[in-house]
PAZAPA-4460 file (N, C-alpha, C; in steps of 0.05 Angstrom, whole numbers, plus 32768, in hexadecimal, padded with zeros to 4 digits):
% residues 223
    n_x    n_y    n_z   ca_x   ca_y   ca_z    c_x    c_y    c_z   seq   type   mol
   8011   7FE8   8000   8000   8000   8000   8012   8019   8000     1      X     A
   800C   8023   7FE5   801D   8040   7FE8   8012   8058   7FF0     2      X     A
   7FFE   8062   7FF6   7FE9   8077   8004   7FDB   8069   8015     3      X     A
   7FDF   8080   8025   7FD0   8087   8043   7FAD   8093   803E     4      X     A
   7FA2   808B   8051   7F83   808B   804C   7F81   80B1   8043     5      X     A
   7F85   80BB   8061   7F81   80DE   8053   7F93   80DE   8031     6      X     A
   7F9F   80D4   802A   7FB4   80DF   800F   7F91   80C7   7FFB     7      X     A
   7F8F   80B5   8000   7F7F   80A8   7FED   7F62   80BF   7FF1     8      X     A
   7F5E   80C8   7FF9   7F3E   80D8   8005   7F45   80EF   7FFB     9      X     A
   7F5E   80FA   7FFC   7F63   8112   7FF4   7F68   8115   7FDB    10      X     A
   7F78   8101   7FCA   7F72   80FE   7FAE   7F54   80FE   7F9D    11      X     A
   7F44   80EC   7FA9   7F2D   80EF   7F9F   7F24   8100   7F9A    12      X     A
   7F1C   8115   7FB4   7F10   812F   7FB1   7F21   813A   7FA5    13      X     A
   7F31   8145   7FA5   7F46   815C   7F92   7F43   8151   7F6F    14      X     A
   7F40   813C   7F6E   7F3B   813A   7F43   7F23   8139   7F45    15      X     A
   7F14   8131   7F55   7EF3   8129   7F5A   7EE6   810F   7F42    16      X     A
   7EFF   8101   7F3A   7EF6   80E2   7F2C   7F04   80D3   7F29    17      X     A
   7EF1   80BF   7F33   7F08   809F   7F35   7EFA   808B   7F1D    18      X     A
   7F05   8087   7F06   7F06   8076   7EF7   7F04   8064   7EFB    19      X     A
   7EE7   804F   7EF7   7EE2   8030   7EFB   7EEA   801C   7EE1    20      X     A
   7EF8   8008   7EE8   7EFF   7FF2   7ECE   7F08   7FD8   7ED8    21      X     A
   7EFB   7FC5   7EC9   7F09   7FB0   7ECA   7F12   7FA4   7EAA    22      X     A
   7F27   7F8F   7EA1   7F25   7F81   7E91   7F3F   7F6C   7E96    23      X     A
   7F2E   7F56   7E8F   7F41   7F38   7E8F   7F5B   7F45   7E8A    24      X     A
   7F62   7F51   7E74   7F7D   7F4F   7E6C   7F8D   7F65   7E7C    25      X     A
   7FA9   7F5B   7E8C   7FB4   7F6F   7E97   7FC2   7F82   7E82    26      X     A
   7FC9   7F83   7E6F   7FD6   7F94   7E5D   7FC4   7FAA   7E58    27      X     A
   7FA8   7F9E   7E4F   7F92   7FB3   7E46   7F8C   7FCA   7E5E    28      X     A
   7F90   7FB4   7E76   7F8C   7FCC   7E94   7F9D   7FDB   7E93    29      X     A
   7FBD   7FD9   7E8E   7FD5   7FE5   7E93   7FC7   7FF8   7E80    30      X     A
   7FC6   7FF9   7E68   7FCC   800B   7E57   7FAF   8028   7E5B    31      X     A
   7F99   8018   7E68   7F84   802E   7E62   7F8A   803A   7E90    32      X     A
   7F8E   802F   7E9F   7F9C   8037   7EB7   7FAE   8057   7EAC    33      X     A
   7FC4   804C   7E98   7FD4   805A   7E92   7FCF   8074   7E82    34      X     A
   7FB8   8075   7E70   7FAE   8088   7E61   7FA0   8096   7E78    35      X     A
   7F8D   8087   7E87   7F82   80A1   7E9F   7F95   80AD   7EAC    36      X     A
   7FA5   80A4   7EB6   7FBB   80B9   7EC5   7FC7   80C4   7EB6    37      X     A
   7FCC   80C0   7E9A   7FD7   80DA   7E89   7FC0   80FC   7E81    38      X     A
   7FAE   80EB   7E8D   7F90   80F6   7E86   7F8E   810A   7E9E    39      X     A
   7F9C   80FE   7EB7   7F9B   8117   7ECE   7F9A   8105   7EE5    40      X     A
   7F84   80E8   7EDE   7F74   80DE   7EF0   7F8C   80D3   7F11    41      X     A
   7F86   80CA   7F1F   7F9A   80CF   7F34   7F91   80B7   7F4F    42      X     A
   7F75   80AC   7F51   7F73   80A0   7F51   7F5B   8084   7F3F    43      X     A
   7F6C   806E   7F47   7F52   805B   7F32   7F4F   8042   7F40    44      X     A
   7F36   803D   7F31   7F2D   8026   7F42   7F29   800D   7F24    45      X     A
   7F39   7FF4   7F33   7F2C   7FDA   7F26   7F1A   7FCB   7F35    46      X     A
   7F05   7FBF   7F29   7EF9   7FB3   7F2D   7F04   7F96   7F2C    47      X     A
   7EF6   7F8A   7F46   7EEC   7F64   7F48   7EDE   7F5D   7F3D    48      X     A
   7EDB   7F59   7F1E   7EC6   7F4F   7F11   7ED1   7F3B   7EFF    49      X     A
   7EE1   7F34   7F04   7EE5   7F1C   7EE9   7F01   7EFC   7F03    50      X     A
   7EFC   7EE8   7EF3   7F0D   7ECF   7EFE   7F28   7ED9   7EFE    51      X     A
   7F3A   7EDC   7F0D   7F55   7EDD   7F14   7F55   7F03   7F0D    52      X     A
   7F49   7F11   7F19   7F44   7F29   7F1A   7F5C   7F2A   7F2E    53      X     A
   7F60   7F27   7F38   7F74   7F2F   7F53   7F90   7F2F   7F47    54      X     A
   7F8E   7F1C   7F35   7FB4   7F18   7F20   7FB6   7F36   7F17    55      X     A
   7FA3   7F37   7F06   7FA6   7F50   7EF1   7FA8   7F6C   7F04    56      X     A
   7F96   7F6C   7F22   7FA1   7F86   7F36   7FBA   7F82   7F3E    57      X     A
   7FC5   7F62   7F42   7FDE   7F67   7F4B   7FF2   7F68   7F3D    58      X     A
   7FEC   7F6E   7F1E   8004   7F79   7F08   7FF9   7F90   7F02    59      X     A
   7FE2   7F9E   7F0E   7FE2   7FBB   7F06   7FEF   7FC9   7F23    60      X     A
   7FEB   7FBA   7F37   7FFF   7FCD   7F52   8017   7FD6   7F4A    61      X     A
   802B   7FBF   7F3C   803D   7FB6   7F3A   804C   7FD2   7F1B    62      X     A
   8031   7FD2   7F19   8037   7FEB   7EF7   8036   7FFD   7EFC    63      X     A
   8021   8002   7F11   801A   8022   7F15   8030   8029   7F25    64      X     A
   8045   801E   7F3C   8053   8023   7F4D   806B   8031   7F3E    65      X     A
   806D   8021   7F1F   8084   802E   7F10   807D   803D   7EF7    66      X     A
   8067   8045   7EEB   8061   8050   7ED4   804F   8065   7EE1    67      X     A
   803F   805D   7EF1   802B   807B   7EFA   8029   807F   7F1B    68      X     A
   803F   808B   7F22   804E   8080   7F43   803C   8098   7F53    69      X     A
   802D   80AA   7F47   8012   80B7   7F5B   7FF9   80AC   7F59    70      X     A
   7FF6   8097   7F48   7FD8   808A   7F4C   7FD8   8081   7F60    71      X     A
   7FBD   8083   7F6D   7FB2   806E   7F82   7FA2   8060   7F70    72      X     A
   7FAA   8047   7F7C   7F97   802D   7F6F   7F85   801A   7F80    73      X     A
   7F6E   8019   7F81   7F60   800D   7F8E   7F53   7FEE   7F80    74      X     A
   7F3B   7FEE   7F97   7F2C   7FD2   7F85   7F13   7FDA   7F89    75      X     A
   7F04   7FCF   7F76   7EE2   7FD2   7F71   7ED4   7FBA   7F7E    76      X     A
   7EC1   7FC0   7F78   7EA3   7F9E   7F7B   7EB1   7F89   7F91    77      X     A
   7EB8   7F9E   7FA3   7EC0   7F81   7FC2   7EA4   7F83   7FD1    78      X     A
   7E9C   7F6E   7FD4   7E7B   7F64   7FE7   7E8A   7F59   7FFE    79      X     A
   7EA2   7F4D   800C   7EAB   7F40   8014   7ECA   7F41   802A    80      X     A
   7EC3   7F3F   8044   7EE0   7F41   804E   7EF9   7F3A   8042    81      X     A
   7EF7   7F17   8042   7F0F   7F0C   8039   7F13   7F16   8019    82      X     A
   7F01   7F1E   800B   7F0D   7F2F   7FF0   7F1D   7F49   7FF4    83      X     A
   7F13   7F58   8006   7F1F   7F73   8008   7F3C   7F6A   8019    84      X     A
   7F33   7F51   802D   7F58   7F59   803B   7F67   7F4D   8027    85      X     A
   7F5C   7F41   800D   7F6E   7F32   7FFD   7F81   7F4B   7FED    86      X     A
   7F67   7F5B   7FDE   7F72   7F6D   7FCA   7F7E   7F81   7FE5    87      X     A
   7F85   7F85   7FF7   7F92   7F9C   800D   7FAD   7F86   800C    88      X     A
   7FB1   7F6E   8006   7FC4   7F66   8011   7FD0   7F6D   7FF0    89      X     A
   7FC9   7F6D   7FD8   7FCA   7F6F   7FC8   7FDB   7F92   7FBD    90      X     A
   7FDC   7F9F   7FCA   7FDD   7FBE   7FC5   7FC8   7FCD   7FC8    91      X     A
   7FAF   7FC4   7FC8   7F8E   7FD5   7FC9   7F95   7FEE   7FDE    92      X     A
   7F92   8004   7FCC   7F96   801D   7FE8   7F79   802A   7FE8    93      X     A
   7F69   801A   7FDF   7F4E   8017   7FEB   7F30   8011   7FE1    94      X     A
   7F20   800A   7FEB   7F11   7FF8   7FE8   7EF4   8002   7FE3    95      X     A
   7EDF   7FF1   7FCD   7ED4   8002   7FC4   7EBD   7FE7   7FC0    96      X     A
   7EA2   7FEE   7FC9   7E8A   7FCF   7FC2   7E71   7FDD   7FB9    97      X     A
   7E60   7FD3   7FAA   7E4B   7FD3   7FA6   7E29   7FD4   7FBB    98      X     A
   7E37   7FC6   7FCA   7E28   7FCE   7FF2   7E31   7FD1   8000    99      X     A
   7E2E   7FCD   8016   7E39   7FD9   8039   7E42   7FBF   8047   100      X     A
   7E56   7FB9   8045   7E61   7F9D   8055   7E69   7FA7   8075   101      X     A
   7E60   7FA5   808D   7E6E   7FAC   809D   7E86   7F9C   80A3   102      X     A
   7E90   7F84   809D   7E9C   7F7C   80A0   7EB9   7F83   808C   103      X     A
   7EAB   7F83   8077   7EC5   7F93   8068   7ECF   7FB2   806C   104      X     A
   7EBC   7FBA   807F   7ECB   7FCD   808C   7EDA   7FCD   809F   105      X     A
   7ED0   7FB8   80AF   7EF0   7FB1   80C3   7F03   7FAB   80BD   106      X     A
   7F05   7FA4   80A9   7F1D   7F94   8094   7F26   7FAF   808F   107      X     A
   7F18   7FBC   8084   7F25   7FD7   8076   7F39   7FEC   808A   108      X     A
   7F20   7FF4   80A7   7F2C   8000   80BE   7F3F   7FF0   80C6   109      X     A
   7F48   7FD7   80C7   7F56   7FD5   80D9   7F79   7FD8   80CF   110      X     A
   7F79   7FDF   80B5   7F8F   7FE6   80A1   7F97   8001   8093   111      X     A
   7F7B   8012   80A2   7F78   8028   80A1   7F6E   8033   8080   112      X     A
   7F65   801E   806E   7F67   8023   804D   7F47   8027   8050   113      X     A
   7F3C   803A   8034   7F23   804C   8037   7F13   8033   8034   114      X     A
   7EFB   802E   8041   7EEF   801F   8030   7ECE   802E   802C   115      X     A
   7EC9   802F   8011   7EBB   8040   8002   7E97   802C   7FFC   116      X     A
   7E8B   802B   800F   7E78   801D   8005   7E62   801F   7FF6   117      X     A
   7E56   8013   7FE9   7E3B   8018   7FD5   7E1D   8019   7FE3   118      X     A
   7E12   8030   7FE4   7DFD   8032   7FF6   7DE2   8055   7FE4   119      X     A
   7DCD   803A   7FE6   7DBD   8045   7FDD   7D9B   8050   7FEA   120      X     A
   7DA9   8055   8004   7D96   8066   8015   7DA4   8072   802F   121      X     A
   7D92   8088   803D   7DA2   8094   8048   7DA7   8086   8062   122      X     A
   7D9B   8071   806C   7D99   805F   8083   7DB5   8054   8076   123      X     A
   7DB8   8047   805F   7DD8   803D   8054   7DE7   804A   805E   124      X     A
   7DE8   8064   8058   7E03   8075   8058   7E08   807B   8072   125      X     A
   7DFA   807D   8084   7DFE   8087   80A3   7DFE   8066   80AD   126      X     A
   7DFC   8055   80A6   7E07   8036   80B1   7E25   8032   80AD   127      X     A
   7E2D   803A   808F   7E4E   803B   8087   7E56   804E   8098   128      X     A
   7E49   8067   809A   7E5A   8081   80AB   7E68   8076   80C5   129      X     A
   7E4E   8065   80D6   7E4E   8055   80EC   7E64   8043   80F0   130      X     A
   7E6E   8040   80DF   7E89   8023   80D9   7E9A   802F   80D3   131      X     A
   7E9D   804D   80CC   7EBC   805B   80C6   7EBF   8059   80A4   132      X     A
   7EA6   8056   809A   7EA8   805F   8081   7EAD   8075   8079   133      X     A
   7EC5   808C   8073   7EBD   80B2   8068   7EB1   80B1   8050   134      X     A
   7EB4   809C   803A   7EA5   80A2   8021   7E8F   8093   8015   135      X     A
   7E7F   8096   8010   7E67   8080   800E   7E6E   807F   7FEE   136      X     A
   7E5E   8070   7FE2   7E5B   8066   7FCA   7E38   806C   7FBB   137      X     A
   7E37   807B   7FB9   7E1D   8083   7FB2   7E1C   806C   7F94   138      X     A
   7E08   8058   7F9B   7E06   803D   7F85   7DEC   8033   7F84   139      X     A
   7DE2   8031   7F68   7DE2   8036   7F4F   7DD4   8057   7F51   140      X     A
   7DEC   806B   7F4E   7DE5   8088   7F51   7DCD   8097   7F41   141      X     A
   7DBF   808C   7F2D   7DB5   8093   7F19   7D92   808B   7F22   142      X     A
   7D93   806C   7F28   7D7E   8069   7F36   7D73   806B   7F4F   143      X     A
   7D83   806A   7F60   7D79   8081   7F79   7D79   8099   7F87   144      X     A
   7D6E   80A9   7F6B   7D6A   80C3   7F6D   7D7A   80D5   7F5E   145      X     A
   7D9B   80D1   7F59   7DA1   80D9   7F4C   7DA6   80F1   7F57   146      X     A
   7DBA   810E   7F4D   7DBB   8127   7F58   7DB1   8137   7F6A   147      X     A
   7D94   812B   7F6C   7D80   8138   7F7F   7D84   8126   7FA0   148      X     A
   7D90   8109   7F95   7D93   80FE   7FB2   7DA5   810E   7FBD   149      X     A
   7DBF   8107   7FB8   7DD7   8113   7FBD   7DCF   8136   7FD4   150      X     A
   7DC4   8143   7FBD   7DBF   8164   7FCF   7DB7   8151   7FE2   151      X     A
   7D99   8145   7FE4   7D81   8145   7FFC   7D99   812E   8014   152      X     A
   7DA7   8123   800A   7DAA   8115   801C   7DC8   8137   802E   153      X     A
   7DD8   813F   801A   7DDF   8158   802D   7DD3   816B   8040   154      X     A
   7DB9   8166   803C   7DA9   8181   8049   7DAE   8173   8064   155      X     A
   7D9D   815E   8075   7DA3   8155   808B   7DBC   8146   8093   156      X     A
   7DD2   8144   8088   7DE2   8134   808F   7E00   8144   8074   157      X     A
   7DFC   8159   807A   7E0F   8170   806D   7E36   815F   8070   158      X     A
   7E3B   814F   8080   7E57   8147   8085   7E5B   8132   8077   159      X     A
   7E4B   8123   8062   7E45   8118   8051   7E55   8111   803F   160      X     A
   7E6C   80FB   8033   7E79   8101   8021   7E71   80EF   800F   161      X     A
   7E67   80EF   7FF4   7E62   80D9   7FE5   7E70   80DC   7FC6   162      X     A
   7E73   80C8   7FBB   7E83   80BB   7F9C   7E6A   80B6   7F93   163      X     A
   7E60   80B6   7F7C   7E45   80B0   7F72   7E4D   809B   7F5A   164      X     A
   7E48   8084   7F56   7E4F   8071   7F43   7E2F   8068   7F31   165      X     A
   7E35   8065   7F12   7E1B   805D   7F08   7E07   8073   7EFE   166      X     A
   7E0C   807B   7EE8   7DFE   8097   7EE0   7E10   80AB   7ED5   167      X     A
   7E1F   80AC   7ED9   7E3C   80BC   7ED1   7E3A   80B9   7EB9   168      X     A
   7E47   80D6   7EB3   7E54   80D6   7E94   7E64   80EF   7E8A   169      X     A
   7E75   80E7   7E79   7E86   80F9   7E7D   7E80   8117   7E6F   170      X     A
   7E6B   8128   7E77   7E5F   8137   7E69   7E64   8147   7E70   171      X     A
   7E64   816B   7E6F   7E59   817E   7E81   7E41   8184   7E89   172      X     A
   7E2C   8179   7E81   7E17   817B   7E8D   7E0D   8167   7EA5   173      X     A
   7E16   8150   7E9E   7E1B   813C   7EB3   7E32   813D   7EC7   174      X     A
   7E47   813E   7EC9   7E52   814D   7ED4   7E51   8166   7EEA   175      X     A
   7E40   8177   7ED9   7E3D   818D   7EEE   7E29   8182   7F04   176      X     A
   7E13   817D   7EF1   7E00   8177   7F09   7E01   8166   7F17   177      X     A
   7E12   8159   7F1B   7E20   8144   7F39   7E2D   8153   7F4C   178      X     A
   7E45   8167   7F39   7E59   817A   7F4A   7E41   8186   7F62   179      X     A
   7E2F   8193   7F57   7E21   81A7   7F61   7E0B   81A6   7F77   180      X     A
   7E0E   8182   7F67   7DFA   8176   7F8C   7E0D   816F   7FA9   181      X     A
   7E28   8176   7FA3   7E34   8174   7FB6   7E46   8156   7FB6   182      X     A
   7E51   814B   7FA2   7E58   8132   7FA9   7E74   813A   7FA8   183      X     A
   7E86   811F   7FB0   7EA3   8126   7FBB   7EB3   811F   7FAA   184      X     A
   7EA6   810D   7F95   7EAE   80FF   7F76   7E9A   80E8   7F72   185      X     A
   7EA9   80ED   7F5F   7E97   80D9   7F45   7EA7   80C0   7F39   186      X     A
   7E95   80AF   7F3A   7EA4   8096   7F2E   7E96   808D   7F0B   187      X     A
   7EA8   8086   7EFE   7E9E   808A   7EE0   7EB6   806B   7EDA   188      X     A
   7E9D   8059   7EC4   7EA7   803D   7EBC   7EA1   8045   7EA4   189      X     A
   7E9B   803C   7E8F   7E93   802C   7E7C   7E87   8049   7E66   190      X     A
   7E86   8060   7E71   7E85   8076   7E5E   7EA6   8083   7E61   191      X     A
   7EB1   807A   7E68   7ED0   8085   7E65   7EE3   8072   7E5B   192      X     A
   7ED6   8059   7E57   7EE5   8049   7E45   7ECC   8037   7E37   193      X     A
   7EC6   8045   7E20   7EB7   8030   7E0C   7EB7   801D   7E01   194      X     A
   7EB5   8006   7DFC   7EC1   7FF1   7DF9   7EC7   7FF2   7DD4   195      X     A
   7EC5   8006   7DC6   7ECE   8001   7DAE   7EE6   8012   7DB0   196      X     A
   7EE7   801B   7DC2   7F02   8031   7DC1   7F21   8021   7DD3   197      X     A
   7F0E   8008   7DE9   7F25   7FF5   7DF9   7F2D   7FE3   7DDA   198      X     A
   7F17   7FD6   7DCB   7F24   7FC9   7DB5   7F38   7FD1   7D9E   199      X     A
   7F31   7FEA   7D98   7F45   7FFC   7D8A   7F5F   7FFB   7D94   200      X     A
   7F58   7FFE   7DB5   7F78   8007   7DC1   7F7C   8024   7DB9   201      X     A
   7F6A   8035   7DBD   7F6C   8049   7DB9   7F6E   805A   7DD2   202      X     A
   7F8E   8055   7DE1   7F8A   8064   7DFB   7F8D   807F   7DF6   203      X     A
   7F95   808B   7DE9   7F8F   80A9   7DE0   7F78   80AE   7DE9   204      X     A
   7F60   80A3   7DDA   7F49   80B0   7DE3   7F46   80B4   7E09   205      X     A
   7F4C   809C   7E0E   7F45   809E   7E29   7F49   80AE   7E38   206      X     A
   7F62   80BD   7E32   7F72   80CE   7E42   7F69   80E4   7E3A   207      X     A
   7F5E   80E3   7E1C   7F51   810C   7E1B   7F35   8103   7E28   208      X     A
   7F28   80ED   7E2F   7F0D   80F4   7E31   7F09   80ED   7E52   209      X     A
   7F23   80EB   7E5D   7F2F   80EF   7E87   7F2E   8111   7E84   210      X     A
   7F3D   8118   7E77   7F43   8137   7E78   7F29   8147   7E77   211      X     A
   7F1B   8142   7E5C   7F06   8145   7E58   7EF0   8152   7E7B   212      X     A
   7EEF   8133   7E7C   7EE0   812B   7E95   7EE5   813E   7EAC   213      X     A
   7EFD   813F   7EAB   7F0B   8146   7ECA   7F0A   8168   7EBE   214      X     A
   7F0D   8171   7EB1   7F0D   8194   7EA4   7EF3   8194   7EB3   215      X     A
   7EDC   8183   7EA8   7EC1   8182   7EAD   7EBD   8196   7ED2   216      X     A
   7EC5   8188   7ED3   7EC2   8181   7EF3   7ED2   8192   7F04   217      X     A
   7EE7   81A0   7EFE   7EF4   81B6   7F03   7EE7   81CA   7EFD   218      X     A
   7EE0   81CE   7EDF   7ECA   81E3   7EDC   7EAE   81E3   7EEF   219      X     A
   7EA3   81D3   7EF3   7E8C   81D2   7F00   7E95   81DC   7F25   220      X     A
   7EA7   81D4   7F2E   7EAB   81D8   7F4D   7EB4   81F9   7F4C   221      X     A
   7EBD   81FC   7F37   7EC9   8223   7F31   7EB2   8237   7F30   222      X     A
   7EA4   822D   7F25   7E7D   8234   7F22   7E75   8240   7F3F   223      X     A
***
């Protein structure tokens, strides 16, 4: 683990987006990993979604430590203790699920690494708060509620920090109106890397359309 929890928390908010990806092939990860941080991006997250997922994080730790030596690199889609202390034993400088595991938050606290859970009500998010969660995972962001949650859930519970995943896109109009409901960042998969643009191997694109994104989002918090 090469970052400390405040340096991984503090990254996030300062670009305000963490890039979601997975793919079987570790080369294809190296190379589009590599285009986002030429792109600006600073921290990223892979996902646990595919068989021997954990090989390919532990030859992108191993890349990023010497080709992009300010990324923080985390892991995605952990439901599960023994997954998260695996990928922490792995390099994971922190941890990121789809629901609220309390248990994978002990795992997380007790190594001090963020762990970022997926929670789609406000009883969720004050349960993670409760376990030493600082950043919730606002998941599937689009269908519960979307921009308008985000504000309403700031109005009573203003200390609030949330990543919104699912709905994203790398737009200025989309974009702004996340910035503006108050979120802490934004997580963006599968509109920042299209899958005709991963088959091309066209990491160029990726990296103008990180910049893109991230201009986005600078402009909107200057507003």
């Amino acid at each position: 683990m090469l970052f400390n929890k405040l340096q991984v928390l503090s990254a996030i908010g300062e670009t305000g987006m963490v890039p979601v990806f997975y793919h079987h092939d570790a080369e294809v990860a190296k190379n589009v990993v590599k285009a986002c941080y030429q792109g600006g991006v600073r921290v990223f997250e892979f996902t646990n979604r595919g068989d021997f997922a954990q090989e390919v994080f532990a030859e992108l730790v191993k890349f990023a430590k010497t080709e992009c030596p300010e990324l923080i690199l985390g892991i995605g889609s952990v439901v599960d203790a023994p997954t998260a202390a695996l990928y922490i034993q792995l390099g994971a400088n922190f941890v990121v699920g789809p629901l609220f595991n309390p248990e994978v938050a002990k795992v997380c606290n007790r190594r001090l690494v963020p762990y970022t859970p997926g929670c789609g009500s406000v009883s969720e998010i004050g349960f993670a708060q409760e376990a030493g969660c600082d950043l919730c995972k606002i998941f599937p962001a689009s269908n519960v509620g979307g921009p308008s949650f985000v504000k309403n859930v700031k109005g009573p519970m203003p200390w609030t920090m949330m990543i919104v995943t699912g709905g994203v896109e790398p737009t200025r109009e989309n974009l702004d109106a996340w910035v503006k409901s108050g979120v802490f960042a934004v997580g963006m998969g599968s509109n920042l890397f299209p899958s005709d643009v991963i088959k091309a191997q066209n990491w160029q694109a990726i990296t103008d359309k990180t910049q893109e994104a991230l201009a986005y989002i600078q402009e909107a918090r200057n507003r």
